[in-house]
N, C-alpha and C positions, 0 to 999 in steps of 0.2 A: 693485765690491763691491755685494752687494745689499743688503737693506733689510729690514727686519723690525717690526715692530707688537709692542711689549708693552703689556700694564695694570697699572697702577697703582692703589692706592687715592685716594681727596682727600687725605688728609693725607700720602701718598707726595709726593704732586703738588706739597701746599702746602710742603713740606722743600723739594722740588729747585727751587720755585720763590724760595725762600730763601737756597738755596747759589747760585741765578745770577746771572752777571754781565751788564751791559748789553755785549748783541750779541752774547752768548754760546749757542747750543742747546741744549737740551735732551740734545744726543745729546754736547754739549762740557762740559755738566756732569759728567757721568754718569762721562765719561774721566777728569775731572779727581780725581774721589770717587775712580774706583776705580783712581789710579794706585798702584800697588806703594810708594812712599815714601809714608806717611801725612801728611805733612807739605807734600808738592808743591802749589802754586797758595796756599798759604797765606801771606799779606803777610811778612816779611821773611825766611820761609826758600824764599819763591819762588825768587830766585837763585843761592840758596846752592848753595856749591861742596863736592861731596864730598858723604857722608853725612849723617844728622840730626843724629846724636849730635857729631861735628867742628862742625857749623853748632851747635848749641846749646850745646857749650862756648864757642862762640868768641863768643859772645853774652851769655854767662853774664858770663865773663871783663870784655868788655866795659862792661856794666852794674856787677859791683864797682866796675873802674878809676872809671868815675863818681863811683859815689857816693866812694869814695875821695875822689875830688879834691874834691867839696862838703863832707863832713864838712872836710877838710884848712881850704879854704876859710873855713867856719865857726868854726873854734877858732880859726884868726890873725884874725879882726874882734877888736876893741877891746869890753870890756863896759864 
């Protein structure tokens, strides 16, 4: 595959130099921005299986059951 030269402006530059990861390229940011799932390379729906919308119910969900169980938690201590 060949190779090709774009420009940027600074503050292009300064973004993508923001969105990168250590030992990541330039040309590995760029993929990762503009993969088709808006969501892809972003911390816990990096993984995720299945679509967005499935990963973030099931995270939504998640986080209730939590606090669920903290509230629950908190009403049986003693005052």
């Amino acid at each position: 595959m060949g190779t090709t030269s774009i420009r940027v402006s600074e503050d292009c530059k300064r973004r993508l130099d923001l969105a990168k990861r250590e030992s990541e390229s330039y040309e590995d940011v760029i993929r990762r921005l503009t993969e088709r799932e808006k969501w892809a390379g972003f911390g816990v729906l990096d993984d995720a299986e299945g679509d967005t919308r499935t990963a973030m119910t099931r995270i939504r969900e998640s986080m209730r059951e939590g606090t669920t169980a903290d509230i629950e938690a908190t009403d049986d201590r003693p005052r």
